[in-house]
Each structure stands twice: as C-alpha cells, then as structure tokens.
FIFITI-984523 format. One record per residue (C-alpha): z, x, y; residue in one letter. Coordinates in nm, 2 decimals, m for minus. Example, Ala and Ser with C-alpha at 12.3 -4.5 7.8 and 13.67 -1.06 7.14 Angstrom:
BEGIN
+--------+--------+--------+------+
|      w |      u |      v | type |
+--------+--------+--------+------+
|   0.78 |   1.23 |  m0.45 |    A |
|   0.71 |   1.37 |  m0.11 |    S |
+--------+--------+--------+------+
END
This chain:
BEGIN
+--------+--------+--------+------+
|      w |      u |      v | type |
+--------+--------+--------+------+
|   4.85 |  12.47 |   9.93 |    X |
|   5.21 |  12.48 |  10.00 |    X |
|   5.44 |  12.48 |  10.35 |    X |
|   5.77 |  12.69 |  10.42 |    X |
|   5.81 |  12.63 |  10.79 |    X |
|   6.12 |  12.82 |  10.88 |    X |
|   6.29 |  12.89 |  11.22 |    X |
|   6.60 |  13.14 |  11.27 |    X |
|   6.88 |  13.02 |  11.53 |    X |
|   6.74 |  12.65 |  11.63 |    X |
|   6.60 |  12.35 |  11.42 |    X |
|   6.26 |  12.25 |  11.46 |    X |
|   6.12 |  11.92 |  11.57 |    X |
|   5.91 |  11.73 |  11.32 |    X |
|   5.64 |  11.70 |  11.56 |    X |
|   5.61 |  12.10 |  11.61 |    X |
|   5.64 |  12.10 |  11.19 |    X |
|   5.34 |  11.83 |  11.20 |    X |
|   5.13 |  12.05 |  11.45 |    X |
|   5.19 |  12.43 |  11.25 |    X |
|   5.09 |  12.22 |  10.92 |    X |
|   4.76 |  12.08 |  11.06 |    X |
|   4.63 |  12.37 |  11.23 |    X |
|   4.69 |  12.61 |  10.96 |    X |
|   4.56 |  12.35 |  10.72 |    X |
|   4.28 |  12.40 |  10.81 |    X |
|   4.24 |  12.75 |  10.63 |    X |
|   4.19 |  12.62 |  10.33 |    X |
|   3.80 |  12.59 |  10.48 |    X |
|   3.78 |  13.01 |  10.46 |    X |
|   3.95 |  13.11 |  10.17 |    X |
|   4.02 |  12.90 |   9.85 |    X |
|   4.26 |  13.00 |   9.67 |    X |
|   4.55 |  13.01 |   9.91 |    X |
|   4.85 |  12.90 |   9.72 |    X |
|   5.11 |  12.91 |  10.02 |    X |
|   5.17 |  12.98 |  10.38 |    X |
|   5.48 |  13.08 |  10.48 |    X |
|   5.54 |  13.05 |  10.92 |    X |
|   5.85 |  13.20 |  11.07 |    X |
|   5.90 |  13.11 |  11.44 |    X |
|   6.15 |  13.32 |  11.65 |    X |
|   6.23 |  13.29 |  12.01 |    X |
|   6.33 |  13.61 |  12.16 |    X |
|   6.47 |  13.75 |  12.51 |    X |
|   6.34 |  14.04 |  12.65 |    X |
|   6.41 |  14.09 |  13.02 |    X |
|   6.42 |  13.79 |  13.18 |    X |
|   6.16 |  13.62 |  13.02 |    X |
|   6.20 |  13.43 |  12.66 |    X |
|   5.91 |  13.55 |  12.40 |    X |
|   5.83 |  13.30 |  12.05 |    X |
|   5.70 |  13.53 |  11.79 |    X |
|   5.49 |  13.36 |  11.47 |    X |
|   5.48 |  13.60 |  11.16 |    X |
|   5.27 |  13.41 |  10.88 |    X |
|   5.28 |  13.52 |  10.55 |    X |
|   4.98 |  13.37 |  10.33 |    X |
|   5.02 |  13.42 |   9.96 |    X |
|   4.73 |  13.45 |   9.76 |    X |
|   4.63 |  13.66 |   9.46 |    X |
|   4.58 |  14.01 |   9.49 |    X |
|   4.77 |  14.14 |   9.82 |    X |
|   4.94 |  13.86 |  10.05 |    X |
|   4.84 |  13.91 |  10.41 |    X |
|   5.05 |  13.92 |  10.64 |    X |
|   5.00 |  13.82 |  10.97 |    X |
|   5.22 |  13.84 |  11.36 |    X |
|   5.10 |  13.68 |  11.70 |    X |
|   5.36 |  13.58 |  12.02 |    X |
|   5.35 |  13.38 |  12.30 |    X |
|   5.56 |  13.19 |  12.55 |    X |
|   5.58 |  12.85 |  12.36 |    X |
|   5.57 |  12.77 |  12.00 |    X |
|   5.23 |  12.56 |  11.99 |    X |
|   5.06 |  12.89 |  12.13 |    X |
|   5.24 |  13.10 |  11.91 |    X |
|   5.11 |  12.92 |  11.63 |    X |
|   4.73 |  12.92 |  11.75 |    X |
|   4.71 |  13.25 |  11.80 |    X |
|   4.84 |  13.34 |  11.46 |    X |
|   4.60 |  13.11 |  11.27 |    X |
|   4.30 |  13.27 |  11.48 |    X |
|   4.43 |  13.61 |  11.35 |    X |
|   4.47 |  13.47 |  10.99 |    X |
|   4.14 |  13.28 |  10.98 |    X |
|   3.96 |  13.60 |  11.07 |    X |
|   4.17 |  13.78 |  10.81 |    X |
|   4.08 |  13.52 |  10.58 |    X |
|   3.71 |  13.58 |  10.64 |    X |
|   3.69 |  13.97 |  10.55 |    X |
|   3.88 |  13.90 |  10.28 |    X |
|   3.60 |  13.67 |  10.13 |    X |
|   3.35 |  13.86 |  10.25 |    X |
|   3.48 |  14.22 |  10.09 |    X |
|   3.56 |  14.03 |   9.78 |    X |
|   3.19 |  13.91 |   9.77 |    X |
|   3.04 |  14.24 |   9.82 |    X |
|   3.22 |  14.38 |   9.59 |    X |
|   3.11 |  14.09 |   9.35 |    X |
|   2.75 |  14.16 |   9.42 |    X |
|   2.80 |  14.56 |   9.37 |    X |
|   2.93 |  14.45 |   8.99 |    X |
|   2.69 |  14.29 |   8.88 |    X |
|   2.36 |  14.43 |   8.74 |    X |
|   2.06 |  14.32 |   8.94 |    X |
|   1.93 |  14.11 |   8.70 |    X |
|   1.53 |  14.08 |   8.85 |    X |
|   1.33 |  14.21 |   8.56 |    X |
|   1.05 |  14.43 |   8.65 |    X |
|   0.66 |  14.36 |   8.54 |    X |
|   0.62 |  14.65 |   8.33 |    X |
|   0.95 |  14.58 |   8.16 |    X |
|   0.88 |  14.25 |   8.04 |    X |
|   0.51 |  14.36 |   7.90 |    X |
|   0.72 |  14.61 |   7.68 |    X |
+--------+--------+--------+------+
END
C-alpha cells in the first residue's frame, strides 16, 4: 500500500506525515487489496475561524472511494477521515461477500439426490 500525502499552500511537518501514515495504515486490517491512499489536507478560512479539511482518496479495484472529514487541527482531521473510511471499507467487504455467496450454487447435496 502506497502514500501521496499532499498539502496545498504550506509544507507539512514529517511528524504530521508519520502520524496520517500510521493511522490510515492501519486499513489495510478491513480491506485487502488497497493499492493506494491518497490524503489531501487544506486549511481554510471561513469567518473568523480557520477550518483543515482531509479528502482521502483510496484506490482499489472496482470504484475508488472517496472520502471528506474537517476539523480544527490536522491530527483530528485525519482521524475523523480514517473513521469514515474504515467504515466504508467495511460495507465494501461485506457487499462484496454477499454478493460472492449469492453466486455461487449452494453446493449441500440433498438425501434423495445422492440415492439417485
């Protein structure tokens, strides 16, 4: 699984770099075949108060999902859009695997069959 950690108008601090790639790491544990996260952090004005919002963009085959959280800092930012994408991640598998199970041909072969 690959990292694009990308931040418009101000350079990032290694340690905030560290932190996004641990926590979202950790994704790996609800879907497998993630091939790369893209995180885009951008600090916003609105009023008087200064808004970070997180847009992740996880590639993996099929459709990507895309997901958006904000907060006041970065680190929050961050968490709240790797809560969003775990739970993402999570109906994903699950529609994937019902949709498995609906393919496949029950294969339990009934009493009367097996006499025949």
């Amino acid at each position: 699984m690959k990292f694009r950690i990308e931040s418009a108008g101000h350079k990032l601090s290694p340690s905030l770099k560290e932190f996004a790639t641990l926590k979202l790491s950790n994704l790996g544990r609800y879907y497998k075949d993630i091939q790369e996260i893209e995180v885009t952090l951008i600090n916003e004005t609105k009023g008087a108060k200064e808004v970070v919002n997180c847009t992740l963009n996880i590639r993996v085959p099929g459709k990507d999902e895309y997901i958006k959280a904000s907060s006041a800092i970065f680190e929050d930012a961050i968490l709240k859009a790797a809560e969003g994408a775990k739970r993402r991640l999570r109906i994903r598998k699950t529609q994937l695997q019902i949709a498995r199970k609906k393919k496949t041909p029950n294969r339990e072969v009934s009493a009367e069959k097996a006499l025949k």
